[in-house]
N, C-alpha and C positions, 0 to 999 in steps of 0.2 A: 432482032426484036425480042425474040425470047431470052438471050441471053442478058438484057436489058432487064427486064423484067425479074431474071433471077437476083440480080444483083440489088437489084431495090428490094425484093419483098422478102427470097428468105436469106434468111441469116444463118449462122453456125450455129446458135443456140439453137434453133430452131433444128436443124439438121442433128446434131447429137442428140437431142432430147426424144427424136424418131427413132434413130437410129439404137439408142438406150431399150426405146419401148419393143425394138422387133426383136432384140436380143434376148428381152427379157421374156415374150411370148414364145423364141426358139428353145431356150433352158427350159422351161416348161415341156414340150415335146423330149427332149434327152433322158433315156433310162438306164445312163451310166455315171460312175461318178468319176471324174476326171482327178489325174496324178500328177502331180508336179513332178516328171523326173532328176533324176541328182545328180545330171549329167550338164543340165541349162544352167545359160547364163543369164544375168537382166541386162539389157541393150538400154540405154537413156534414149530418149525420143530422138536428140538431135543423133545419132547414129543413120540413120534413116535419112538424114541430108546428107550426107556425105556420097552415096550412091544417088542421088536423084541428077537425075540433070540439068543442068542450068535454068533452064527456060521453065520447067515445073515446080523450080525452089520458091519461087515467092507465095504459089499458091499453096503449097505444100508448108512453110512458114504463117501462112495467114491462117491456118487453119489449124494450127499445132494448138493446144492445150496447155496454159501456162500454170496453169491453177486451177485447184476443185472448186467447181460449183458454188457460190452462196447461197444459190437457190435452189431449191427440188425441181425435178423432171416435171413437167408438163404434164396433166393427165389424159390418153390419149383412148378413154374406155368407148369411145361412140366411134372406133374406127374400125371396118369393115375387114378382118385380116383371114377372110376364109381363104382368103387367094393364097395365102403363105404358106 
């Protein structure tokens, strides 16, 4: 029943655009500044399917990012993040 319900009401928009916002409230807490070191490489998203497992690939597909935003993040300032 609940998982009924997730699938109706939210969405992945919906899910990144929170997810965007707690990240954004966590960089704020951070008092260092982060290095790209010259040792990394960049992985493409689809890298990450290749180790997943069969049975987690379609959700792990369904939720990949094809493309940037057309829209702006969501404003999420009435939400309660003292718990964070």
């Amino acid at each position: 029943m609940g998982s009924e319900f997730a699938k109706k009401e939210i969405s992945m928009t919906h899910v990144y655009d929170y997810m965007l916002h707690i990240l954004r409230e966590y960089a704020k807490l951070q008092d260092f500044k982060p290095k790209v070191g010259s040792d990394l490489i960049e992985l493409c998203p689809e890298a990450f399917l290749c180790a997943t497992p069969p049975n987690e690939r379609p959700f792990l597909e369904a939720s990949m990012v094809h493309a940037p935003s057309q829209s702006s993040p969501c404003i999420l300032s009435n939400v309660d993040t003292s718990f964070v």
